[in-house]
C-alpha positions as CSV (number, residue, x, y, z in Angstrom):
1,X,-25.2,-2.5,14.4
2,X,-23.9,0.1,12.2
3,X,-24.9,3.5,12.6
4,X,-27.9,5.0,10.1
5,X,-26.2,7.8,9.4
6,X,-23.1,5.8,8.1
7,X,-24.6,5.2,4.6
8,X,-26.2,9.1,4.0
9,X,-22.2,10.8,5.0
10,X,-20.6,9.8,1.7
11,X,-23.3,11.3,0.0
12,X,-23.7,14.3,1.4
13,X,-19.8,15.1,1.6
14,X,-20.1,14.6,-2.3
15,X,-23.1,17.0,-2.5
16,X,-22.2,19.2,-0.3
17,X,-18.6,19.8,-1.8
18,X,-20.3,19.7,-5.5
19,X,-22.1,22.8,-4.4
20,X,-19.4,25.1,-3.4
21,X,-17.7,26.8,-6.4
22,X,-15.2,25.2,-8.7
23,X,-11.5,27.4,-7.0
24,X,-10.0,29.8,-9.7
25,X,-8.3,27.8,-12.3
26,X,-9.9,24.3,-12.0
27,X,-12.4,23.3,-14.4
28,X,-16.2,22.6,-13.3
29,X,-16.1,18.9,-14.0
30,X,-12.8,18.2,-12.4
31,X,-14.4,19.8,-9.2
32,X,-17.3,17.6,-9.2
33,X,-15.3,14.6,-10.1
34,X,-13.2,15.5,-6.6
35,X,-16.3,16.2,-4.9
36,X,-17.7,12.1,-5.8
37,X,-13.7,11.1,-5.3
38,X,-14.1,12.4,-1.8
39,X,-17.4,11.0,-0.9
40,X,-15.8,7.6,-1.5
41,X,-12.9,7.9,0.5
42,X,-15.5,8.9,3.3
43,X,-17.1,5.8,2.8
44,X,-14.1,4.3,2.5
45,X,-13.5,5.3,6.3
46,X,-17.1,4.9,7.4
47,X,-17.7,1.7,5.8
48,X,-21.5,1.5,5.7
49,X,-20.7,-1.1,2.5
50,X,-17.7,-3.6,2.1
51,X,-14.8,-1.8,0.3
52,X,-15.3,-3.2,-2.9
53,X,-19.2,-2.2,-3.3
54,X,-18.1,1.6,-2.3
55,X,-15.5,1.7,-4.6
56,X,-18.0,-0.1,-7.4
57,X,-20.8,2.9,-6.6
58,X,-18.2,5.2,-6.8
59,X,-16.9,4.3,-10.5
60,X,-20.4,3.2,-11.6
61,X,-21.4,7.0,-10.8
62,X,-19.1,8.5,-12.3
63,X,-19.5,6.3,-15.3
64,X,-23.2,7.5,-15.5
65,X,-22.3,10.9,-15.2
66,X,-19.3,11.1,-17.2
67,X,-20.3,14.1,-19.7
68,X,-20.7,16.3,-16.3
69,X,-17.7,14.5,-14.1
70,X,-15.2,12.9,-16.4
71,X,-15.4,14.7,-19.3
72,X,-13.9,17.9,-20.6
73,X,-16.4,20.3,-23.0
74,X,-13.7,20.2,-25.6
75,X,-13.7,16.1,-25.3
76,X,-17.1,16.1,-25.7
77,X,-16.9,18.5,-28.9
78,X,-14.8,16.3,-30.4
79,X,-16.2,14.4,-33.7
80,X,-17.7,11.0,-32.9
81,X,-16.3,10.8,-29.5
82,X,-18.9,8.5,-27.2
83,X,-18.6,9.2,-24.1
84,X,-20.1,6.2,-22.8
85,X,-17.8,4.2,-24.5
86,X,-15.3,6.4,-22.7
87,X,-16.4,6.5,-19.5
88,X,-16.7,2.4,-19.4
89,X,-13.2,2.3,-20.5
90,X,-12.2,3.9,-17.9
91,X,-14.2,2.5,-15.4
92,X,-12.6,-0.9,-16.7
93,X,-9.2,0.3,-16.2
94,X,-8.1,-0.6,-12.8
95,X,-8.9,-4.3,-14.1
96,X,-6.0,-4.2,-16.0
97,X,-3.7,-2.5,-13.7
98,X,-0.6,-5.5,-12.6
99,X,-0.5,-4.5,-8.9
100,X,-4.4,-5.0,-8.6
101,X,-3.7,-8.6,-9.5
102,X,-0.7,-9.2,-7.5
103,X,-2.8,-8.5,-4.5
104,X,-5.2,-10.9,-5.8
105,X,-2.1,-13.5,-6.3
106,X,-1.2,-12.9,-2.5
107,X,-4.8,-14.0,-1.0
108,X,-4.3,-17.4,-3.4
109,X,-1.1,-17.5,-2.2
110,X,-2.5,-17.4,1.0
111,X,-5.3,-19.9,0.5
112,X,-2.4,-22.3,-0.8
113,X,-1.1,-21.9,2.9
114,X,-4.3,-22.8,4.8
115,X,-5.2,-25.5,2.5
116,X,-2.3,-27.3,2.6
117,X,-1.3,-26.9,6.1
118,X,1.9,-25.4,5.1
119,X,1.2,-22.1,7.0
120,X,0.0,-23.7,10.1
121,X,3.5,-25.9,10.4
122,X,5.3,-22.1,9.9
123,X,3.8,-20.9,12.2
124,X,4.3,-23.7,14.6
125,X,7.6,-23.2,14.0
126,X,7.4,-19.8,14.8
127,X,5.7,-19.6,17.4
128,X,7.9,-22.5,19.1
129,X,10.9,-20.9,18.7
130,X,10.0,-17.1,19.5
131,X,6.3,-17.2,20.7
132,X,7.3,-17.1,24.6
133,X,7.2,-13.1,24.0
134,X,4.7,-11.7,21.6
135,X,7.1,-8.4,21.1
136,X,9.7,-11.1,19.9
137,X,7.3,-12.3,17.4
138,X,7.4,-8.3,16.0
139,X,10.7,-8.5,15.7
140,X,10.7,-11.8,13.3
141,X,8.3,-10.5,10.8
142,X,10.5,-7.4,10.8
143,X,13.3,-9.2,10.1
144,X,12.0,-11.5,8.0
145,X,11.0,-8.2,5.9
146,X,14.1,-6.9,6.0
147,X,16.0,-9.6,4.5
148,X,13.4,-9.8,1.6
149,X,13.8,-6.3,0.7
150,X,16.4,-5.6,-0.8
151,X,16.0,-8.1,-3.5
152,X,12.6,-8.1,-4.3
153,X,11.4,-4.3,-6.2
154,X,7.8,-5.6,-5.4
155,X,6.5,-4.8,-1.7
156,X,3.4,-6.7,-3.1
157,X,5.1,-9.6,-3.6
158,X,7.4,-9.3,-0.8
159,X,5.0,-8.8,1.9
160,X,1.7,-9.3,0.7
161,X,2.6,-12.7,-1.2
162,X,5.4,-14.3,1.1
163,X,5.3,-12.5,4.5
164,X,1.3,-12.5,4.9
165,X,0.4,-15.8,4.4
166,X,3.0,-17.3,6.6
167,X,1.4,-14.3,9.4
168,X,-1.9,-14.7,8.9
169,X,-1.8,-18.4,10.6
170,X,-0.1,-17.2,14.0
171,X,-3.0,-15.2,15.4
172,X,-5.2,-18.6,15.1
173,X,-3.0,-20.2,17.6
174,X,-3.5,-17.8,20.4
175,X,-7.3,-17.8,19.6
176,X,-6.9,-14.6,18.0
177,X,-10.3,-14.5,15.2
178,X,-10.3,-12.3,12.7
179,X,-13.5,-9.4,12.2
180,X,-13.9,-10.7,15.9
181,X,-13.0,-8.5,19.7
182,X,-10.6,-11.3,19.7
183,X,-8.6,-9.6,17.1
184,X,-6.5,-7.6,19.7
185,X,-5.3,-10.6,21.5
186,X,-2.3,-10.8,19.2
187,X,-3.3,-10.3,15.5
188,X,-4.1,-7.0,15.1
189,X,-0.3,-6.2,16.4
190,X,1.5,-8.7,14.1
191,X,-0.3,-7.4,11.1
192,X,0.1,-3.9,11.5
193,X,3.7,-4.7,12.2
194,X,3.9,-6.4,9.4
195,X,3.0,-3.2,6.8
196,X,4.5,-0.8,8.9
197,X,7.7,-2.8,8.4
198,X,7.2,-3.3,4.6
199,X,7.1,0.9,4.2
200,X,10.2,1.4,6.0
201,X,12.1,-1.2,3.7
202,X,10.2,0.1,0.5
203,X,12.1,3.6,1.5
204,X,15.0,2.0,2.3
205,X,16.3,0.2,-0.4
206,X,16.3,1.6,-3.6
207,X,15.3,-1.9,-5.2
208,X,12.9,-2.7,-2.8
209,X,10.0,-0.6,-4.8
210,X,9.7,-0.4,-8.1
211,X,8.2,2.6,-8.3
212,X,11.9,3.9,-6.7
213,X,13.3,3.4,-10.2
214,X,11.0,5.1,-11.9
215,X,11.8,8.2,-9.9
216,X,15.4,8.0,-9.9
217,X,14.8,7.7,-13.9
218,X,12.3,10.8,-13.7
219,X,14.6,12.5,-11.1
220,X,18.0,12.3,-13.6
221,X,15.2,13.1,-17.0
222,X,13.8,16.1,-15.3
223,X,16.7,17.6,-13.1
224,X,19.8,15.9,-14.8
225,X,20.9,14.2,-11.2
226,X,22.1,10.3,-10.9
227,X,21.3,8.9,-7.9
228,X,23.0,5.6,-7.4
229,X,21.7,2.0,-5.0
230,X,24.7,3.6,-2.2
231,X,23.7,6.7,-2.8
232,X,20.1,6.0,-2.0
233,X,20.9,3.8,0.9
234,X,23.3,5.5,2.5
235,X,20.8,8.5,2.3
236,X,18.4,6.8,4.5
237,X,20.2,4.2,6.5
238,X,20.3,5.8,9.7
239,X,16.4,6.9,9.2
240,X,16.0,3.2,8.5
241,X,17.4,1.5,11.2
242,X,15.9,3.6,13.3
243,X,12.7,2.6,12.3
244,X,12.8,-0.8,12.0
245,X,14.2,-1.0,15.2
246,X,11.3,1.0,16.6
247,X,8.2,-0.3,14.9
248,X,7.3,-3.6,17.1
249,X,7.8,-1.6,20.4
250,X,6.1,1.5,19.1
251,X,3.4,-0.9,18.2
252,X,3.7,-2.7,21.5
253,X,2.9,0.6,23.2
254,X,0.7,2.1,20.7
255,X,-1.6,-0.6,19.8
256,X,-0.7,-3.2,22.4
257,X,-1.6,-6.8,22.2
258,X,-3.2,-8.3,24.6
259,X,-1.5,-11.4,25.2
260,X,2.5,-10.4,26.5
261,X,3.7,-13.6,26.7
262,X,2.8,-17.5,27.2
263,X,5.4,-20.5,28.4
264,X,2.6,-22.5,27.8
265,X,2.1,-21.9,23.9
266,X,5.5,-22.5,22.5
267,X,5.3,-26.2,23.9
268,X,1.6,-26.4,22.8
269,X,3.2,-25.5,19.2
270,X,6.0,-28.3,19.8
271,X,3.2,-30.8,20.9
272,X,1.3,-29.6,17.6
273,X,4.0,-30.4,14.8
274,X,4.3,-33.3,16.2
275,X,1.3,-34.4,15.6
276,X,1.0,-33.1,12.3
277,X,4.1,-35.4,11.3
278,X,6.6,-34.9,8.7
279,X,6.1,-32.6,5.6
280,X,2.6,-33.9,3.0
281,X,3.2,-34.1,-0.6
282,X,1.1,-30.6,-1.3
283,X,3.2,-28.9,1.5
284,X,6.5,-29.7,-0.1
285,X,4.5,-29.1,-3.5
286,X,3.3,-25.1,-2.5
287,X,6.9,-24.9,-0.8
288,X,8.8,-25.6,-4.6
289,X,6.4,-23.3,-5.7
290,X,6.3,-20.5,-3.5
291,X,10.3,-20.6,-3.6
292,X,10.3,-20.6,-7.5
293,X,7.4,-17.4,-7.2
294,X,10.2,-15.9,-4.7
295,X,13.5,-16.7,-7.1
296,X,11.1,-14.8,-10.4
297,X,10.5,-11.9,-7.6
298,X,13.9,-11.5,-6.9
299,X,16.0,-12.7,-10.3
300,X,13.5,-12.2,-12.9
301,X,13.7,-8.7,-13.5
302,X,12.6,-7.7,-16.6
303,X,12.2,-11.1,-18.1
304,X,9.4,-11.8,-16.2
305,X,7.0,-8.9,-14.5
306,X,5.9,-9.9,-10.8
307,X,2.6,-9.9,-11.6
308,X,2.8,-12.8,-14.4
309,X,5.3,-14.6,-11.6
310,X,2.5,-14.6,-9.6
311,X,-0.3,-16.2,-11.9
312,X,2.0,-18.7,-13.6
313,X,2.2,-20.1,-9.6
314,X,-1.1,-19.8,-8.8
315,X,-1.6,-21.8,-12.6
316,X,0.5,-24.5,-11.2
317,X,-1.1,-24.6,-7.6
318,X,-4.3,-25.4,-9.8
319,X,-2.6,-27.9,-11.9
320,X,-0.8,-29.5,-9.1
321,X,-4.1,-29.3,-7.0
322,X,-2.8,-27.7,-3.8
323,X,-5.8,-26.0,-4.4
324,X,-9.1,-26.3,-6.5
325,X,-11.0,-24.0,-8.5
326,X,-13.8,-24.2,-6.2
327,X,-11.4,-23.2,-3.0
328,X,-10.4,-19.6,-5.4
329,X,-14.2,-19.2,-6.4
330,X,-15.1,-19.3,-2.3
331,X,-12.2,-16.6,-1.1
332,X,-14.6,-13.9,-1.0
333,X,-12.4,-11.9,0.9
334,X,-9.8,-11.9,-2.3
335,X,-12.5,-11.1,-4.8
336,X,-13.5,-8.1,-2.7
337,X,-10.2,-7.1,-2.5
338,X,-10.1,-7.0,-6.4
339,X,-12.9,-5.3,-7.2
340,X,-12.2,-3.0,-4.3
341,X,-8.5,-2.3,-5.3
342,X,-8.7,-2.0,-9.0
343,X,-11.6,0.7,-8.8
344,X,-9.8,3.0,-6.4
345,X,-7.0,2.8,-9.3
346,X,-9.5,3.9,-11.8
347,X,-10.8,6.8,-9.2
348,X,-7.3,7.9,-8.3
349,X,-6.2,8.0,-12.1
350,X,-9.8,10.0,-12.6
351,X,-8.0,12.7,-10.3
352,X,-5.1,13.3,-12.6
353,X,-7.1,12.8,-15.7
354,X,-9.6,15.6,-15.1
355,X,-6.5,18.2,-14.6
356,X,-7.2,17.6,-10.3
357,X,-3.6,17.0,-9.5
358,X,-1.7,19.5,-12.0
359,X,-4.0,22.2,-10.5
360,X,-3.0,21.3,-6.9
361,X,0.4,20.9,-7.3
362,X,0.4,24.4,-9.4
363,X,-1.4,26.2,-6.8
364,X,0.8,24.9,-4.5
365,X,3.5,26.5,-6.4
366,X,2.4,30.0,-6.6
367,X,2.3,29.7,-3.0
368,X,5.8,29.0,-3.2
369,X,7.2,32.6,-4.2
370,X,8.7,34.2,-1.1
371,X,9.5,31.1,1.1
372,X,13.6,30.8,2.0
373,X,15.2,27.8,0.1
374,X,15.2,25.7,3.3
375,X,11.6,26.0,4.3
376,X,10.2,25.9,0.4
377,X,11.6,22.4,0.9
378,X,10.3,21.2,3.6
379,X,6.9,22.2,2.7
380,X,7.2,21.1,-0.9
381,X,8.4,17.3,1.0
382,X,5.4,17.7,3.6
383,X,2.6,18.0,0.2
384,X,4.1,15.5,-1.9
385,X,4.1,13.0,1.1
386,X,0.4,13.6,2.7
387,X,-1.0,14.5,-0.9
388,X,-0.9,10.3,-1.0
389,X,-4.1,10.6,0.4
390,X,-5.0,10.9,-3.0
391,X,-3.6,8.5,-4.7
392,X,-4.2,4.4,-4.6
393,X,-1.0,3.6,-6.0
394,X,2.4,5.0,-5.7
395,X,3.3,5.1,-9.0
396,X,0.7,7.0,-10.1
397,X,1.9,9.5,-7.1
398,X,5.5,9.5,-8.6
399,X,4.3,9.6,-12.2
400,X,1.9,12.4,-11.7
401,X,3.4,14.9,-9.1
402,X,7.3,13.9,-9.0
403,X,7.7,15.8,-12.0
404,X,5.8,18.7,-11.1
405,X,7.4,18.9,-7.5
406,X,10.5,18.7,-9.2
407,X,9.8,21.9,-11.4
408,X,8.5,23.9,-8.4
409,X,12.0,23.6,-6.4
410,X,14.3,24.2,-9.8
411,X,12.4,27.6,-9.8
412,X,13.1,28.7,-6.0
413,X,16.4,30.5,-5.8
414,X,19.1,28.6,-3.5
415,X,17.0,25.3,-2.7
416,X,19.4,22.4,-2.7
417,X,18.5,20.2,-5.4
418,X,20.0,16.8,-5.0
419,X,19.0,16.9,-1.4
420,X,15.6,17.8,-2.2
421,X,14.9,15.2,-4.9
422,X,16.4,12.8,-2.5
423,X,14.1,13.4,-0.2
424,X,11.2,13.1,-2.5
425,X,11.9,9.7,-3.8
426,X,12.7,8.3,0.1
427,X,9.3,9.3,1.1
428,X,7.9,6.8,-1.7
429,X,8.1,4.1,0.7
430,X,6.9,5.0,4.3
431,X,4.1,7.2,2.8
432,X,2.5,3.7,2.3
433,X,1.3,3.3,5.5
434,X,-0.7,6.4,5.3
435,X,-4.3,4.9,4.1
436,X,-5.4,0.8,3.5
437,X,-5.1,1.7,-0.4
438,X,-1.9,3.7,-0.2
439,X,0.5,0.7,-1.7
440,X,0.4,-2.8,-2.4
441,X,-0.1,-4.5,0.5
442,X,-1.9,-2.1,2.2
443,X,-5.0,-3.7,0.9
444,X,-3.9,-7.3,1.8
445,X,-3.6,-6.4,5.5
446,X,-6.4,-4.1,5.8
447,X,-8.4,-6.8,4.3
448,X,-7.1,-9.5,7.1
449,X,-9.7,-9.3,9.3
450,X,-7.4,-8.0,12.2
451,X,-7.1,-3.8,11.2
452,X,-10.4,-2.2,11.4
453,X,-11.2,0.8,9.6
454,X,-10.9,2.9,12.0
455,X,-7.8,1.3,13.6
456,X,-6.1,1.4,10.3
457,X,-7.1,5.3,9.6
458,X,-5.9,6.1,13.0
459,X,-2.6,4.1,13.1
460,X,-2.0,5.1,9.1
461,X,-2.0,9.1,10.8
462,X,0.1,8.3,13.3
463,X,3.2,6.8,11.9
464,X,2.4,8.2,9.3
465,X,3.5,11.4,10.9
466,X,6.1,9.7,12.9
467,X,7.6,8.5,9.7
468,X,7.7,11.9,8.1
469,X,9.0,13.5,11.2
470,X,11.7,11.0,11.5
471,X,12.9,11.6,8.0
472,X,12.9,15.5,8.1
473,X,14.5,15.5,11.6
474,X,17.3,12.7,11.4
475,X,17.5,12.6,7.3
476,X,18.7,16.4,6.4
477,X,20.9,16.8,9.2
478,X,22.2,13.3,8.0
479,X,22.1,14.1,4.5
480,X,24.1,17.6,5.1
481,X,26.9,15.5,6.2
482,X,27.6,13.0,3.7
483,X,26.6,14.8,0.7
């Protein structure tokens, strides 16, 4: 039973935060617009409604009070400007954004799994061949990341549309239910393996995210400095590694499964497949197709954008009838995860639109005057990181604050440039696993059935932190060496 005070916190964080005064230098409306932000991300964490009905209350008021929230006075002065029509537009927004239907693609490519069996025989496989040791089964879906990576600039389609539905069948075979206290048996670990994994090889390749390009572009517009795929790897190798060699065991200890091991499941699998026979016509069917989704994730570049890759197989899984329209109408969890998903987008671009963000990131600034070089970075690298906590997507993070960030350190005497915007652009990665809306497949996880709130919040902080650390503490000392 969920707690009655659950539903009245969101609200009163909002109201009570509305209250206070505007700070010097940020506009009355973009104060109360953070004040309703904040009471969604409250509910967000609370969860006294699914995800997608918060984030749907939260844009519908908004919406209604748009000439208050939304709106500056000199917008509204403007000659026949409707604000209405404004607000709804924006509203609308996130329902156009790509990566908000990629995540949809990845629960139909996931349905495509179940239906067809296809995931189950995986999984057998799987679990037949490294299922004795659950902390081995970490290790596979790391790996299995880490191969995908560096070819595939979509962490969406990478994880979210080839990793998780293959995943998502294990826990099933050691009885592990999602939204059930079964969970913890095994597939709350694999999952959260899973997207820590994905953030470390988002930061580690420099065409494992797209939004990495786009800061290496903004990087050499704004500060004139080229940073190359070796240069970007070799930057974070050693932090990488590291990571990815320490995620399953970290997990293991952390947020530990509670089955260790079983001699008698990998021959259960065995005895399984064999029953299931040889390969069905719709299994071999989804398998052409998922590979020809992977080739346009990895080859396509900019002929073909991962999101369209993504339909145009989930077209053919219709016309091929893997699956039927009626299976896509019943995934409830993947229509939640739209409406969800693509209203946080419009929420987190109302923070930037309303003036929120500049005024952060210039207060942070004049804040700045003083520091030595050395330390002006690290704090500059510590708000551009945990400022995600802001932001639904990471390229509205790079687009909105790289920039800005970028300014701040040009003007502090001594600061090492090319170090600091390396460091910047390798924290676009790992500071995905900092909230269940902080990159693509956060939501795809979160939405699993295996990471509760709470579990997610709490796990996000802590590697979050560790990730940060690790980066700061290994990476300059690193980075003083080889640049």
């Amino acid at each position: 039973m969920k707690a009655p005070w659950k539903p009245l916190a969101p609200i009163a964080v909002a109201v009570v935060i509305a209250l206070l005064p505007a700070p010097a230098g940020l506009a009355p409306h973009a104060w109360y617009f953070f004040a309703l932000f904040a009471g969604v991300i409250v509910g967000l964490m609370l969860e006294p409604l699914p995800g997608g009905a918060i984030g749907l209350i939260g844009v519908t008021a908004v919406t209604l009070l748009s000439p208050w929230v939304l709106f500056a006075p000199a917008e509204l002065a403007k000659p026949g400007f409707k604000p209405a029509n404004a607000a709804l537009g924006w509203a609308l927004s996130g329902f156009s954004n790509g990566t908000v239907w990629l995540i949809f693609g990845a629960f139909m490519f996931a349905l495509g799994y179940d239906k067809t069996g296809l995931g189950r025989r995986i999984a057998l496989l799987l679990v037949n061949r490294m299922g004795r040791r659950t902390l081995t089964l970490g290790y596979a879906v790391a790996a299995a990341d880490t191969i995908l990576a560096p070819f595939t600039p979509s962490n969406t389609a990478r994880s979210g549309g080839t990793i998780y539905p293959v995943i998502r069948n294990l826990p099933m075979l050691y009885g592990s239910k999602p939204d059930d206290p079964s969970a913890r048996k095994i597939g709350s670990y694999v999952m959260w393996v899973a997207i820590a994994t994905t953030c470390v090889t988002s930061s580690m390749f420099l065409t494992a995210l797209a939004p990495n390009l786009l800061a290496v572009e903004l990087v050499n517009k704004t500060s004139k400095l080229a940073i190359g795929w070796t240069d970007w790897f070799v930057a974070i190798a050693p932090v990488g590694i590291l990571l990815l060699a320490l995620i399953p065991l970290l997990t293991y200890w952390i947020y530990p499964p509670e089955i260790k091991s079983g001699d008698e499941v990998p021959n259960w699998a065995a005895s399984e497949l064999a029953k299931m026979g040889g390969l069905s016509a719709r299994e071999i069917t989804l398998a052409v197709l998922v590979v020809i989704a992977l080739g346009l994730w990895i080859f396509g570049g900019d002929a073909v954008n991962p999101t369209t890759a993504a339909l145009v197989v989930i077209s053919l899984m219709l016309l091929t009838r893997v699956v039927s329209w009626d299976d896509m109408m019943k995934n409830s969890t993947a229509w939640n995860t739209l409406a969800w998903f693509a209203t946080l987008v419009a929420l987190a671009d109302g923070l930037n639109r309303v003036g929120f963000v500049k005024w952060f990131a210039d207060s942070v600034a004049a804040h700045m005057a003083g520091f030595p070089p050395f330390t002006a970075m690290i704090v500059l690298v510590l708000v551009f990181y945990f400022t995600h906590y802001l932001f639904a997507s990471v390229t509205a993070h790079v687009t909105a604050l790289l920039p800005v960030m970028l300014a701040v350190g040009s003007t502090i005497p001594g600061i090492e440039m090319p170090t600091f915007a390396l460091l910047l652009c390798l924290t676009l990665g790992v500071m995905g696993i900092l909230t269940p809306y902080a990159t693509g497949p956060s939501p795809v996880y979160y939405g699993s059935g295996y990471l509760p709130a709470k579990d997610y919040w709490r796990l996000g902080a802590i590697f979050g932190l560790l990730y940060i650390v690790v980066l700061l503490a290994l990476g300059l000392p690193w980075l003083a060496m080889v640049r």
